[in-house]
FIKOLTI-343270 format. One record per atom (N, C-alpha, C): residue in three letters; x, z, y. Coordinates in pm, whole numbers, plus 50000, padded with zeros to 5 digits. Layout:
ALAXZY...
This chain:
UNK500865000049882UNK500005000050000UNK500895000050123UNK500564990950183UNK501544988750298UNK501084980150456UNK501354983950560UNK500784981150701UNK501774969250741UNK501734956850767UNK502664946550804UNK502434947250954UNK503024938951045UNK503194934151178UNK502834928051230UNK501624917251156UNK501244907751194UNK500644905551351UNK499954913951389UNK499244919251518UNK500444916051640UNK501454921251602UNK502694917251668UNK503374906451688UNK503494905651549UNK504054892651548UNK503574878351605UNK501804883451666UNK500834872751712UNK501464869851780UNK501334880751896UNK501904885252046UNK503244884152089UNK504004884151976UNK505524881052040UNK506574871651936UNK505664862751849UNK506274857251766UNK507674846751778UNK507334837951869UNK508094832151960UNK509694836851989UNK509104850652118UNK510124859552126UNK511424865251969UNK510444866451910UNK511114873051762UNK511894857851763UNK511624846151684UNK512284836451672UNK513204832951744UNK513594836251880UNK514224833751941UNK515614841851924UNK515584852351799UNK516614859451762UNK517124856251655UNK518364858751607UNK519304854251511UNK518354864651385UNK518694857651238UNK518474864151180UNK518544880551152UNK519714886351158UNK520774896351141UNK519934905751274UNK519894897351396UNK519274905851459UNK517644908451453UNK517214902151470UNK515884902451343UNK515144915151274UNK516354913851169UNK516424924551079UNK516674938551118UNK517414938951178UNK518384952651255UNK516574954851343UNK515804945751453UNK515374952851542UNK514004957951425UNK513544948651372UNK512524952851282UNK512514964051210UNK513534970251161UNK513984982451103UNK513704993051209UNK514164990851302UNK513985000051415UNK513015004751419UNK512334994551446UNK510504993451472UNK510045000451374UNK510414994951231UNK509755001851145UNK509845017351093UNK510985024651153UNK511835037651130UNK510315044751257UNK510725037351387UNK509975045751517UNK508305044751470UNK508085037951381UNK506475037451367UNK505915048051235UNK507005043651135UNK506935053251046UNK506855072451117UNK507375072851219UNK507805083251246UNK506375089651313UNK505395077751425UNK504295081751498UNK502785079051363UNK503145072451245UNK501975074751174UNK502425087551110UNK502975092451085UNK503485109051057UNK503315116251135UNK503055115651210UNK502655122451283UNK501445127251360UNK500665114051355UNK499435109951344UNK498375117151191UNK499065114951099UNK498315119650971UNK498895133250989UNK499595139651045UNK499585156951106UNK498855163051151UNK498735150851280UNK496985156951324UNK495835154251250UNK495705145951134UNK494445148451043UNK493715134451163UNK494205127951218UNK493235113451277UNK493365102551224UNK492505095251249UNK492205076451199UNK493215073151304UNK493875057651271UNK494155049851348UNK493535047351497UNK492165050251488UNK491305048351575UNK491015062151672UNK491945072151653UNK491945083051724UNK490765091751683UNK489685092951609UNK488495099951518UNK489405106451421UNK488635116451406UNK489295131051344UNK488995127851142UNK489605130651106UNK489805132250949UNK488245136850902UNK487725128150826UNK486725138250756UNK487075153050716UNK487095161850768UNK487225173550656UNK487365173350540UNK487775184350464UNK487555182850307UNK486665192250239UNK485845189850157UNK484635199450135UNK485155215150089UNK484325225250127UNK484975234250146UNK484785240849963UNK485805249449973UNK485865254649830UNK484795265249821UNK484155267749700UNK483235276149705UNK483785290449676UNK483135297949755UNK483815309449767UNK483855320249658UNK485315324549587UNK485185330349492UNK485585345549524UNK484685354749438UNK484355370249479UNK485515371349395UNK486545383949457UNK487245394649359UNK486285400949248UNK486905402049137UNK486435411949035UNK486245426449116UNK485035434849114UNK485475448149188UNK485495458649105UNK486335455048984UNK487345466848883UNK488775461048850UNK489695468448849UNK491075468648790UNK491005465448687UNK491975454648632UNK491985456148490UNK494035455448469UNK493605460248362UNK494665460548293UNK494965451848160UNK496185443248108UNK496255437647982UNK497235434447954UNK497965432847832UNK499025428847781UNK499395408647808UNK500425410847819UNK500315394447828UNK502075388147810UNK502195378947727UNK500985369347675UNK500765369447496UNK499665367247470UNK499115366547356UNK500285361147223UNK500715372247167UNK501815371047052UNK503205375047056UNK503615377247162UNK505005376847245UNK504835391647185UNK506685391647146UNK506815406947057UNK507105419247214UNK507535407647314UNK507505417647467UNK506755416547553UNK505115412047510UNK504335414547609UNK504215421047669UNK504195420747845UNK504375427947916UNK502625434447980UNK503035447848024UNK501405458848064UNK501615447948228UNK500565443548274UNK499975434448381UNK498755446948457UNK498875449348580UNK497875456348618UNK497545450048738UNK496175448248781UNK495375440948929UNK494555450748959UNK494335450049104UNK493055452049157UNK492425445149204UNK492785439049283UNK491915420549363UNK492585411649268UNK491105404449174UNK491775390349137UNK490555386049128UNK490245371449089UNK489615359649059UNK489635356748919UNK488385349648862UNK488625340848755UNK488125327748802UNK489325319148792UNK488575299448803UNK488775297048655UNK488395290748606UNK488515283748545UNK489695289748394UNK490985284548385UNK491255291148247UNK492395297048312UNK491865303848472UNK492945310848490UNK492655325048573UNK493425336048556UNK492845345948606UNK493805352148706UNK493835347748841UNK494715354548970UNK494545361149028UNK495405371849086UNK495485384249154UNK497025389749190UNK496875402049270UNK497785406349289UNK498705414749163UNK499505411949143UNK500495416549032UNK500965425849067UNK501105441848998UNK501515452249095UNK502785452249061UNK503255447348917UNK504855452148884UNK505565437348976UNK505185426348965UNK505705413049029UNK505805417549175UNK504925423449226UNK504895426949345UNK504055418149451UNK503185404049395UNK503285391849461UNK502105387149382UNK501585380949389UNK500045368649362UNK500895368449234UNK500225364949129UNK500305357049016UNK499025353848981UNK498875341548848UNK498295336748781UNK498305337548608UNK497415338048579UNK497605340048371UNK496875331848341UNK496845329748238UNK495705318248143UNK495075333648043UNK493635329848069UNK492965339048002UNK493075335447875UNK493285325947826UNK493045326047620UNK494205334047583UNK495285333947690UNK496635341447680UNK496885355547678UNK495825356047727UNK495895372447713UNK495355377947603UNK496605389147579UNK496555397947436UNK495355402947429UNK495355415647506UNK494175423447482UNK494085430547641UNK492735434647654UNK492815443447793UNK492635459147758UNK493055464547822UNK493735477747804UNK492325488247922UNK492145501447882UNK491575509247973UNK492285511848075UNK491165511548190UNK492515518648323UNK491665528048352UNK492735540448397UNK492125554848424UNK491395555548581UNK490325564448566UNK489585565548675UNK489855566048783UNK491425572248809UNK491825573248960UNK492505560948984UNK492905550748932UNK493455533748957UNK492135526248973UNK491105526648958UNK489935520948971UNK490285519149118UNK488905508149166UNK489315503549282UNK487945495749329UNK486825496049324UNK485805490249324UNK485435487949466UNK486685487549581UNK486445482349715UNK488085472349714UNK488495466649637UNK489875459549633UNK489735451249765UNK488635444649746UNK488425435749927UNK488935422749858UNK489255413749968UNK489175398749962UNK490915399449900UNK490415391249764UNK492025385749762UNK492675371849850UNK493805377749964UNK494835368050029UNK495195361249976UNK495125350349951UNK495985338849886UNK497305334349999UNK498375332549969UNK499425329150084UNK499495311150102UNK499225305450168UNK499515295750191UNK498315289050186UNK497125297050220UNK495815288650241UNK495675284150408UNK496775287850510UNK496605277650621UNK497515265450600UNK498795266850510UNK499265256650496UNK498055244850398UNK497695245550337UNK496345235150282UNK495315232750350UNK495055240750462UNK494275235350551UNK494255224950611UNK495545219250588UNK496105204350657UNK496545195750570UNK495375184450526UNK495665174750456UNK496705164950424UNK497335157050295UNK498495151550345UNK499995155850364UNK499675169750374UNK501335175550395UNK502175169150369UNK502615169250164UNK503415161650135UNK503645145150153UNK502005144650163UNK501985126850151UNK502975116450303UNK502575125450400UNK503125118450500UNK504575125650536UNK505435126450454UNK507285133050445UNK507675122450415UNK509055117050486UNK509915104150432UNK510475105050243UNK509625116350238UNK509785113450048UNK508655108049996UNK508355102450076UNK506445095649980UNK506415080750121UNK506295084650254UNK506245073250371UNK507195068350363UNK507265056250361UNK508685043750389UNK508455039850458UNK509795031850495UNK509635019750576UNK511095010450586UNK510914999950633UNK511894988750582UNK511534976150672UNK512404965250660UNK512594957050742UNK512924944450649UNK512774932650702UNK513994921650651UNK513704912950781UNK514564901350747UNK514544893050863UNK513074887150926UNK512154888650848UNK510884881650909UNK510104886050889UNK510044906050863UNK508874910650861UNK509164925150854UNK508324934550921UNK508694952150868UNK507504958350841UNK507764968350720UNK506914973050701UNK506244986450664UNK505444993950607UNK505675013550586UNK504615009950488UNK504835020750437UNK503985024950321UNK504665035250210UNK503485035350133UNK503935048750021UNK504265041149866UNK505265049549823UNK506065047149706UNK505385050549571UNK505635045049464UNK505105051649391UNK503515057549316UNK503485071049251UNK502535075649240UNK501335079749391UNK502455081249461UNK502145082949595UNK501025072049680UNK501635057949646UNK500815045749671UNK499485047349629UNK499435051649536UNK497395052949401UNK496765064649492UNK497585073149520UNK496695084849574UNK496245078449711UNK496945070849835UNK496755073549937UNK495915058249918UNK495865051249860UNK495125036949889UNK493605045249808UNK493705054849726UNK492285063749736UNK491705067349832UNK492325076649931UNK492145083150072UNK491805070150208UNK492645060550174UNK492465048250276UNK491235040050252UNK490775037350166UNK489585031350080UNK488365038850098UNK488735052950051UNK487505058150015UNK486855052949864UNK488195056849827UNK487675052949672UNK487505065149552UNK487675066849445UNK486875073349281UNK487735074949253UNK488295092549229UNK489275100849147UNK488905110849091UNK489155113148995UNK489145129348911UNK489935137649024UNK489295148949084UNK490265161849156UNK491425168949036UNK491145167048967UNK491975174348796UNK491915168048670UNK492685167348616UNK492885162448442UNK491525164348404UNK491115155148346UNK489905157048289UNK488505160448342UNK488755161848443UNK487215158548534UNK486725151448566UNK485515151348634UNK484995135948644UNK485415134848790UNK484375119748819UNK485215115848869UNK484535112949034UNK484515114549075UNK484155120349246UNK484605109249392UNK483395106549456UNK484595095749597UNK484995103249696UNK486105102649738UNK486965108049841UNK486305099949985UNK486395107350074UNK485995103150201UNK487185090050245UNK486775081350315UNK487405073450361UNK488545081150496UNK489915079150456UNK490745086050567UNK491675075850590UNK491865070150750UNK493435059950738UNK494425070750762UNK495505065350681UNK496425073150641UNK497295060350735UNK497275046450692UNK498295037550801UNK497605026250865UNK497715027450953UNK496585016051075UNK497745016651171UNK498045005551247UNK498755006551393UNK497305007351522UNK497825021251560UNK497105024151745UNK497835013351809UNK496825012551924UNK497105005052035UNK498495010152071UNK498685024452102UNK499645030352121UNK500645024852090UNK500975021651943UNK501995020351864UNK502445004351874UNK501394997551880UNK501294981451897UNK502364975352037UNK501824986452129UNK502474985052247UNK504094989452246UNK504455003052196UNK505385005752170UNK506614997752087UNK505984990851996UNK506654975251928UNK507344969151997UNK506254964752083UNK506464955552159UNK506974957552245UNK507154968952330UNK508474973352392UNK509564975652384UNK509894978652240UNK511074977252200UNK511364960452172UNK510914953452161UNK511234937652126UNK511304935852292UNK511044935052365UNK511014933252532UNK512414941352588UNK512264956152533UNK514114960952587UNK515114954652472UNK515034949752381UNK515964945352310UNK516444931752357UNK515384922752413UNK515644910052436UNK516454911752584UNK516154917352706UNK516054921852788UNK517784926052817UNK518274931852717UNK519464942552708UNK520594925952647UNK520494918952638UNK520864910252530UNK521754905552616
């Protein structure tokens, strides 16, 4: 999935031709490094090409702490299963998270994994534990994180054309998000449409900015 120049190349095609190959190449790279850099920045702020804000993402449904402690051996067979004690945790799915008192820190278990659960004495009870903190739920608040890092966004040049886009596994996910197309959220789920989000469109902004650099390059010559 990838954004070409063409728009540009309408507008200053001529101009471009009027440069040696070699240089060409060299300014197009440029272009394509400084653009790569403002659609990253752009998908930071969560906007379309068109300056309109990101669909949101539907919100997670809100899951209650357990409001008892438990206690259990873990994991299921291990001759050193270790005693695990919580007071705020969750169950999703085949996993059961909370605060770990010996870890000191959030963890996660797989419930089929667990040995056995153990009694906890009346004064460790805790039946006001409160909301379990998850750490890094403002960092996910912002869509894209990884997707728009020069380890997933490219960009590149040759003599008669530049261009950005995503690599890889990276490419399937974001031409999902750009589309508004049909993915499983997880292995084995079904299968759900993602809101339509541009992830790479050239702004006017950026169109112009091109083209200013092809105007001081020629200009400087």
């Amino acid at each position: 999935m990838s954004e070409d120049f063409a728009p540009i190349e309408e507008l200053a095609g001529n101009l471009l031709q009027s440069l040696s190959a070699p240089e060409r190449r060299s300014l197009l790279r440029k272009m394509a490094r400084a653009l790569r850099a403002t659609q990253s920045e752009r998908i930071g702020r969560q906007e379309n090409p068109d300056g309109s804000a990101y669909t949101p993402r539907r919100p997670r449904r809100e899951v209650k702490p357990g409001n008892f402690a438990v206690k259990f051996l873990y994991p299921k067979g291990d001759a050193n299963a270790r005693l695990v004690f919580m007071k705020s945790w969750v169950r999703q799915g085949p996993l059961i998270t909370g605060f770990d008192a010996e870890a000191g820190a959030i963890r996660s278990f797989f419930w089929d994994k667990v040995d056995r659960f153990l009694p906890v004495e009346p004064e460790d009870q805790n039946r006001n534990a409160g909301k379990l903190r998850r750490r890094g739920a403002i960092r996910r608040a912002a869509m894209f994180r990884k997707l728009r890092s020069g380890r997933f966004l490219k960009s590149g040049a040759t003599d008669s054309e530049a261009w950005i886009g995503f690599t890889g596994r990276a490419s399937l996910i974001a031409s999902i998000h750009q589309d508004g197309g049909m993915d499983a959220p997880k292995l084995g789920g079904r299968q759900v449409r993602y809101a339509q989000r541009g992830l790479l469109g050239l702004t006017e902004r950026e169109r112009g900015l091109a083209i200013d650099m092809l105007l001081d390059h020629v200009a400087a010559r």
